[in-house]
N, C-alpha and C positions, 0 to 999 in steps of 0.2 A: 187459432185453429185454422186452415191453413186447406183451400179446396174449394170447386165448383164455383172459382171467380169470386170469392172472400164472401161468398153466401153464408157456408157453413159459419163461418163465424160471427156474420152478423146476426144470424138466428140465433147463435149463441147469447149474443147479449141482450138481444131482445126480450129473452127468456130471462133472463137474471135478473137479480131482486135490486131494486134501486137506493143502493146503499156505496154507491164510490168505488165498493170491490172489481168490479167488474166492467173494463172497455172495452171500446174497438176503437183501433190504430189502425185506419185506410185509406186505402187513394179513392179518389171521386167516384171514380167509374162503381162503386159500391152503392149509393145515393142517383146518382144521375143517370147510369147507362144501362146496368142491371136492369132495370124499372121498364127499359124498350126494348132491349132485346133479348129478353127470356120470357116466353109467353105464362109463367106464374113464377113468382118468387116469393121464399119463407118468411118473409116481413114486411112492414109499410115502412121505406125511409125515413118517410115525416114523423109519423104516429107512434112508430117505437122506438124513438132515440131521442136524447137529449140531446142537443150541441154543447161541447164544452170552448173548442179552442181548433184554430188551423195549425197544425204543426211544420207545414213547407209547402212550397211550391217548385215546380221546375215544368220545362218543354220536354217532349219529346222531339226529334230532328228527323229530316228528313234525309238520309244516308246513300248514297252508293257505292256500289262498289268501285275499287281504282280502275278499274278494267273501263271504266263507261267516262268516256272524254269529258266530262262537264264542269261548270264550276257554280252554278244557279240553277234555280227551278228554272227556269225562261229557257236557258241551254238544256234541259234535260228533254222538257217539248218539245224542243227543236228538232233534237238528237233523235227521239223517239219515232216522230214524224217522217225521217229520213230512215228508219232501219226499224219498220214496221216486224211485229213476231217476235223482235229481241227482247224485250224488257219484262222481265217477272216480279211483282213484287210482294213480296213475303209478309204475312202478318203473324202477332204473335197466337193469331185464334180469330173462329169465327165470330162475329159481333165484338169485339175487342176495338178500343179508340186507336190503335195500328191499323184493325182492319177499316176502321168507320174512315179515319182523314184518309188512307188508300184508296177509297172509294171516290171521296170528294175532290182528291187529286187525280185521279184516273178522269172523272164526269165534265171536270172544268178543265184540263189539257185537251181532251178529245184524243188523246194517245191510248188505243187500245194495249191492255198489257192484262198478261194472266196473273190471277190473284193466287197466290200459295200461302195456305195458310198451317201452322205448325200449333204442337199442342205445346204452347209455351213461348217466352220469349229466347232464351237459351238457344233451342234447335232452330230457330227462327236464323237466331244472330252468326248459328255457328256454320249455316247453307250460304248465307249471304258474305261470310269470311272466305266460302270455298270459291264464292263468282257462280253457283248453282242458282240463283236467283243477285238479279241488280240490283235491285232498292227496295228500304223497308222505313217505315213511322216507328224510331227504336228511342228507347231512354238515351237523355244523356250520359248516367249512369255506365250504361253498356256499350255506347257505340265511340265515347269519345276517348279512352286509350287507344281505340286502331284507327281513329281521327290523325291522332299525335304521329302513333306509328305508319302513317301512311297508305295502310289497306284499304281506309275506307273514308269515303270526302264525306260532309256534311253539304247540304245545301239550302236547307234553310230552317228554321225552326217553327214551332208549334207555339204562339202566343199571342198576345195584342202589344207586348212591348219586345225589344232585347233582351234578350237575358243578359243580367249584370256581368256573367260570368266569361259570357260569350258575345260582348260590345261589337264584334266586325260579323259576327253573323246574322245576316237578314231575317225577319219575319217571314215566314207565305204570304201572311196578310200585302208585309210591304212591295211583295211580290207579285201580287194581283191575285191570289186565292182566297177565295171568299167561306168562312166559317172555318177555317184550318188554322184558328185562333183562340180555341179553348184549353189556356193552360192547366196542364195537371197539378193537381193537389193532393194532400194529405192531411187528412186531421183526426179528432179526440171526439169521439159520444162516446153517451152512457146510456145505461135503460131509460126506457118511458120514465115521467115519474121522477127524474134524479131531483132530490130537495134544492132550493136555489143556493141554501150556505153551501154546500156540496161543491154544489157547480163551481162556482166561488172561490171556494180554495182550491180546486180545481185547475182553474183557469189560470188562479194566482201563482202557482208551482209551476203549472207551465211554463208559462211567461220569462220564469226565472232560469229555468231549462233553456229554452229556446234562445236567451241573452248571451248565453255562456260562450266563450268565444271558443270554446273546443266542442263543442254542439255545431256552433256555427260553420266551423271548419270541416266537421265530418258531413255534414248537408253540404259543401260546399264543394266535393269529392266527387259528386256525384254530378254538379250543377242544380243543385238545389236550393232554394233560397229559404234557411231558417225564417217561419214568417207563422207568431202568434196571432190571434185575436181576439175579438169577443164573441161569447155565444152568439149574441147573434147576427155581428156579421157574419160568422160561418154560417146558421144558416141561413142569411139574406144569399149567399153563394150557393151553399149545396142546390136550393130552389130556384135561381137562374139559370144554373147548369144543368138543372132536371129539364127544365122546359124549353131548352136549345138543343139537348140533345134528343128530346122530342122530337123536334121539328125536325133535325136529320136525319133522325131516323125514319120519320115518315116520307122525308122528302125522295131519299135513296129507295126509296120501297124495300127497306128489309124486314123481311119473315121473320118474327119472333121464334126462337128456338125452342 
């Protein structure tokens, strides 16, 4: 169910009776970011969901447009520095981890640049194709056909490692950006309460899923990295990433919506 930054449907399963029928299939920011910047949300991440399994991982990239001369973060400050006013950068929403690393990349260049924020990533991607706004924190997903196609460079990615996918492209981290290293995720709860034989076979069909080497290739489209686990490394994860994007969010001072 599909709205209000993947709320509605977490309420959904919060609400459903703990019997297998009924998941949620989301990225992080549902667990970890929602919780900081919406001043109330219709569920406790912890309290009303089971962990079953992580279903992928990937970066989001840092993008510009081809119009903007650069070929790294370090050149894009540079660049910014010299041609003060120019540089917009686009998120796909306000409180959104496009707009959060925007921020952390704006605070630690010292490169003033106005934030545009769009309702969605889509209109986000499709200003930043026109050169209407220069750089945006986009999915690999979305940004890396006009990568290939040349409208638009990458410059560094969103992670603590390289993506397998994308070996010649640098970290922020290894870039000198500090916390613009929390890779995105996806994964599998169930209601409060799921029974553990549940979870179990759960986790077990996953696993089997997620092995498949045409699973693996359609994650792989995106730059995503097919990646199972156990309950509770998923949520040994969801709860380090709730509690870092705490801290940035606090750090950034932003106003819960």
């Amino acid at each position: 169910r599909p709205g209000a930054s993947t709320m509605l449907a977490a309420q959904e399963v919060a609400r459903a009776a703990p019997d297998g029928h009924t998941l949620l299939y989301t990225y992080n920011g549902t667990f970890t970011q929602n919780p900081h910047t919406f001043a109330a949300i219709p569920y406790d991440p912890f309290r009303d969901f089971t962990p079953i399994s992580l279903g992928a991982r990937g970066p989001l990239l840092l993008v510009v447009h081809a119009s903007v001369p650069v070929r790294d973060a370090k050149e894009l400050v540079a660049w910014g520095r010299s041609h003060p006013g120019v540089l917009n950068v686009a998120s796909f929403g306000v409180g959104t981890s496009s707009h959060l690393f925007a921020e952390l990349f704006v605070r630690q260049s010292g490169v003033p640049m106005a934030h545009v924020p769009y309702k969605g990533a889509a209109d986000a991607a499709r200003d930043l194709l026109d050169g209407r706004v220069q750089l945006m924190f986009d999915s690999a997903a979305s940004a890396l056909p006009h990568v290939k196609s040349g409208k638009l460079r990458a410059l560094g990615a969103v992670g603590d490692a390289r993506s397998p996918f994308l070996p010649n492209l640098p970290t922020l981290a290894e870039q000198g950006f500090r916390d613009i290293d929390l890779t995105g995720w996806l994964g599998y709860f169930g209601p409060a309460d799921l029974p553990p034989e549940v979870v179990a076979k759960l986790n077990a069909a996953l696993a089997n899923v997620l092995a498949s080497p045409d699973v693996k290739e359609a994650f792989a489209q995106g730059a995503y990295e097919a990646a199972g686990s156990s309950p509770e490394a998923l949520a040994a994860l969801a709860r380090d990433d709730h509690a870092r994007w705490g801290r940035i969010v606090r750090e950034l001072g932003f106003v819960p919506r």
